[in-house]
C-alpha positions as CSV (number, residue, x, y, z in Angstrom):
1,X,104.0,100.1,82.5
2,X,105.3,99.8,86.1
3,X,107.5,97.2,87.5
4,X,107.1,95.8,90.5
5,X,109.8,94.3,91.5
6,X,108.9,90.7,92.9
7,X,112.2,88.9,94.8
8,X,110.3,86.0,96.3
9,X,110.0,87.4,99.7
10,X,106.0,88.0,100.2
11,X,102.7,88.6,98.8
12,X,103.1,91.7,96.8
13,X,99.6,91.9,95.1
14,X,98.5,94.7,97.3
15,X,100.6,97.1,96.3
16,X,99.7,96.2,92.7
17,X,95.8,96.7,93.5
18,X,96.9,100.1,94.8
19,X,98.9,100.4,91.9
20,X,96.3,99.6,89.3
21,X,93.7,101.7,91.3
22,X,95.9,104.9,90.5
23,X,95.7,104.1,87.2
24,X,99.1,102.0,86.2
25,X,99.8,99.1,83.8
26,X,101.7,96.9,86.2
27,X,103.8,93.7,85.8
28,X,105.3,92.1,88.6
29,X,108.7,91.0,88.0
30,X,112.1,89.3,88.9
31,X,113.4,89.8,85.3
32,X,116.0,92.5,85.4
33,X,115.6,92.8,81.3
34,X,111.7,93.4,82.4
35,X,112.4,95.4,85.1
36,X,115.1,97.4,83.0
37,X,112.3,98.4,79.9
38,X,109.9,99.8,82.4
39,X,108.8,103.5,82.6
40,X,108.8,103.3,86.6
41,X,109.9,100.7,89.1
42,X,108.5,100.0,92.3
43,X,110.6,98.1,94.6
44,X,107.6,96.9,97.9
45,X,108.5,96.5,101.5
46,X,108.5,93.0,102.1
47,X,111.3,90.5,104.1
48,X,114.6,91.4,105.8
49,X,117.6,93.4,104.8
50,X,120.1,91.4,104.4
51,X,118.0,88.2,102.5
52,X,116.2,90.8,100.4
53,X,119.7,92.0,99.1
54,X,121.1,88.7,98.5
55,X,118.0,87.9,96.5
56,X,118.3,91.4,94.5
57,X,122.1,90.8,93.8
58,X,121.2,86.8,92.7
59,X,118.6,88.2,90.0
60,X,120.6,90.6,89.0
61,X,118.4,93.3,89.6
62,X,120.7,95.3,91.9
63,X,122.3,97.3,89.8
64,X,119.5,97.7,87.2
65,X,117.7,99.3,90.3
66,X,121.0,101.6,90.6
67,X,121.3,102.6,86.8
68,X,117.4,103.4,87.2
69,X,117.6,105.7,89.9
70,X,120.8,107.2,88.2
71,X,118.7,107.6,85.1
72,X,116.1,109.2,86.7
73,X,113.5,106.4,85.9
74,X,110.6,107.3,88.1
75,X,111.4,104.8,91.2
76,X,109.5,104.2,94.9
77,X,110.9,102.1,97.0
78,X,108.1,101.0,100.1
79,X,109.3,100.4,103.9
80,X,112.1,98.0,103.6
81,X,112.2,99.0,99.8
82,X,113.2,102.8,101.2
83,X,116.0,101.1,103.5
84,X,117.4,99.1,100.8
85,X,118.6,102.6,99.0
86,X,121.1,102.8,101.9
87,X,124.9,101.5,102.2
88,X,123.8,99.1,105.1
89,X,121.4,97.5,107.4
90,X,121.9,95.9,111.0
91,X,118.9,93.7,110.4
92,X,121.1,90.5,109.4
93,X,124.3,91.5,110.5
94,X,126.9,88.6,110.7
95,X,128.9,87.9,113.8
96,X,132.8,88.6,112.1
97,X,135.1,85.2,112.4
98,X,137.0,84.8,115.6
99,X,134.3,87.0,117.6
100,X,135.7,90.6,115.2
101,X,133.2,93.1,114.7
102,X,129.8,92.5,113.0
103,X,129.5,92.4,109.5
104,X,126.5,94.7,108.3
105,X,125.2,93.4,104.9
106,X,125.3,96.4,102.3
107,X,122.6,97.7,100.7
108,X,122.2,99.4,97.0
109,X,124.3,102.4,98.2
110,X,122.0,104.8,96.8
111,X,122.1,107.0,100.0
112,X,124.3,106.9,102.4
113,X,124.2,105.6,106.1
114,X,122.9,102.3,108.0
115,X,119.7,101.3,108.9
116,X,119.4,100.4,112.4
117,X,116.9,98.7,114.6
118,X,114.5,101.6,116.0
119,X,115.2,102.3,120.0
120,X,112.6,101.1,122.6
121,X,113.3,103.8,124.8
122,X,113.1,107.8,124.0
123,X,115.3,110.3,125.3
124,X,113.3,110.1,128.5
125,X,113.2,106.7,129.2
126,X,109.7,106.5,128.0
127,X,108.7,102.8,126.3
128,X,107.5,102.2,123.2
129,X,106.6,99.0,121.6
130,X,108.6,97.9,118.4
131,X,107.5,97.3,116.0
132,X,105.9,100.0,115.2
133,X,103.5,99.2,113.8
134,X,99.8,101.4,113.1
135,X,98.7,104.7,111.8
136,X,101.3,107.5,112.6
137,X,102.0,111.2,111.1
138,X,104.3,112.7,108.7
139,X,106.0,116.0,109.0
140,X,107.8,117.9,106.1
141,X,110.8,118.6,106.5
142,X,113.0,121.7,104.8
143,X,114.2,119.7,101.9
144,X,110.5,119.5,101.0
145,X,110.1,123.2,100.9
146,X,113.8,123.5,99.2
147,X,113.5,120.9,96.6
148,X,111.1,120.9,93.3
149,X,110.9,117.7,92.7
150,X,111.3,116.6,96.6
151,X,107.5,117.9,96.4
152,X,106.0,115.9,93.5
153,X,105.6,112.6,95.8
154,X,103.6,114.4,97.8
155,X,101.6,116.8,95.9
156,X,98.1,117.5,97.6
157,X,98.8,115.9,100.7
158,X,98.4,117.7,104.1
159,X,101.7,118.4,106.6
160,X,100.9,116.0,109.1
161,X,98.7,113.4,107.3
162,X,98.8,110.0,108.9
163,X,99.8,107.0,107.3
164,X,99.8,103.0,107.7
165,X,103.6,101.7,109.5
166,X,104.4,98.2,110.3
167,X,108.6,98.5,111.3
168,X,111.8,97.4,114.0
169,X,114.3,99.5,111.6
170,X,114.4,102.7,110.6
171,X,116.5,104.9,108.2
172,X,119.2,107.7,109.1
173,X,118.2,111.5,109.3
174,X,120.2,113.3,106.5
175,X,119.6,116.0,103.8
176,X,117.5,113.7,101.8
177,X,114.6,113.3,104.7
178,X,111.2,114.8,102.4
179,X,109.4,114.1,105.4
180,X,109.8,112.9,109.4
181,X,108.1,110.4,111.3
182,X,108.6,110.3,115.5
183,X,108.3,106.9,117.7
184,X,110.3,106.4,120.4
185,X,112.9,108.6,117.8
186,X,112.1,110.7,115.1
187,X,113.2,109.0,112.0
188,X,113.1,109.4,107.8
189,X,109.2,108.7,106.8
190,X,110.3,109.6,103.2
191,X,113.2,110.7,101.2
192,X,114.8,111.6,98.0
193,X,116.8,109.6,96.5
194,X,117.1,111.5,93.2
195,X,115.5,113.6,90.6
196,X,112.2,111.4,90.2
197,X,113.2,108.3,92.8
198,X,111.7,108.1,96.4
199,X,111.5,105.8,99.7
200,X,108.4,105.9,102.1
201,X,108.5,104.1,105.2
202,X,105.0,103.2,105.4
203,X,102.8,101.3,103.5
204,X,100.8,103.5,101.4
205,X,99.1,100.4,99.8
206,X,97.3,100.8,102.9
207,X,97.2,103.8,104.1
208,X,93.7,104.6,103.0
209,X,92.9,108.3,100.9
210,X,96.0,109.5,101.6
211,X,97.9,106.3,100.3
212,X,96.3,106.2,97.4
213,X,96.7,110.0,96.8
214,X,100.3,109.0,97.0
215,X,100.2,106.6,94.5
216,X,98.3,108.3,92.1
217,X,100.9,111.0,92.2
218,X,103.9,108.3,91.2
219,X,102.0,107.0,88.6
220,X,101.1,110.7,87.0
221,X,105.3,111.0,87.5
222,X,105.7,107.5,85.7
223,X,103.0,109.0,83.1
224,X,104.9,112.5,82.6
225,X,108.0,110.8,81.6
């Protein structure tokens, strides 16, 4: 069985079609006890940093999420479910009192770094229209090629297979990038986030072949375990 974690922020049944379609048992979810007996979580991209995490932390699923991952329960987290794994996000920030520096809301701490609002501008001075949002490419990256199980996620698809992206933020390059994504910048299209836990940035709920290829890969992880 799969948990998908529902915090009240959006319609979630697509992702448990796609889900389902790959062959899972799902229950969607905003009992941490629930959410805690499962043999894989997914945690979907929908809503905003900081109300997302504020919802997490008043369900009490926050730190089930973080013993998961520790565990190595099979976990995916989708779009803004890959950003939550890091410290903290812009999107939300807080002006501090008597005009002091903004106050970023934090995020599982999982990874490290801050998610940030992706530029509109490249290097050149070239515009680009944010969000990004449509059908984009993925390139691996040398943590793919370093890491065992950095691969499973994507087992059987191509380097440069194009997926489904609707996003203004983006994650931070760092060793735990699987796979790169370039608008504008070039940002983190998936990561690591431990043994048997990853983060996409797209949507692979919608995403087509490869999106489902994707999922039927997490749920043979979820099934292995």
């Amino acid at each position: 069985m799969i948990a998908l974690v529902d915090y009240h922020k959006g319609n979630i049944m697509s992702v448990a079609r796609g889900l389902e379609q790959a062959g899972a048992e799902v229950v969607a979810s905003d009992d941490p006890a629930e959410i805690a007996r499962a043999a894989a979580i997914v945690l979907p991209g929908v809503g905003a940093f900081a109300d997302a995490m504020a919802t997490l932390d008043e369900l009490h699923i926050s730190e089930v999420l973080r013993s998961a991952i520790a565990k190595d329960v099979p976990f995916l987290g989708i779009c803004l479910g890959l950003h939550l794994l890091y410290e903290q996000g812009e999107e939300g920030a807080l002006e501090g009192a008597d005009g002091q520096a903004w106050v970023l809301p934090q995020g599982l701490g999982v990874l490290q770094g801050t998610v940030r609002a992706i530029p509109r501008t490249d290097a050149s001075g070239a515009t680009y229209k944010i969000p990004h949002v449509g059908w984009n490419s993925i390139e691996r990256t040398s943590a793919y090629r370093e890491q065992d199980h950095a691969s499973l996620l994507l087992e059987g698809i191509p380097d440069g297979e194009w997926f489904y992206f609707t996003h203004s933020y983006m994650a931070p390059q760092s060793g735990f990038d699987v796979a790169l994504t370039t608008h504008s910048v070039t940002f983190p299209s998936v990561v690591v986030a431990g043994k048997r836990a990853w983060g996409v940035q797209f949507h692979p709920e919608k995403s087509s072949d490869a999106g489902a290829r994707l999922l039927r890969n997490f749920v043979a992880i979820a099934r292995s375990e």
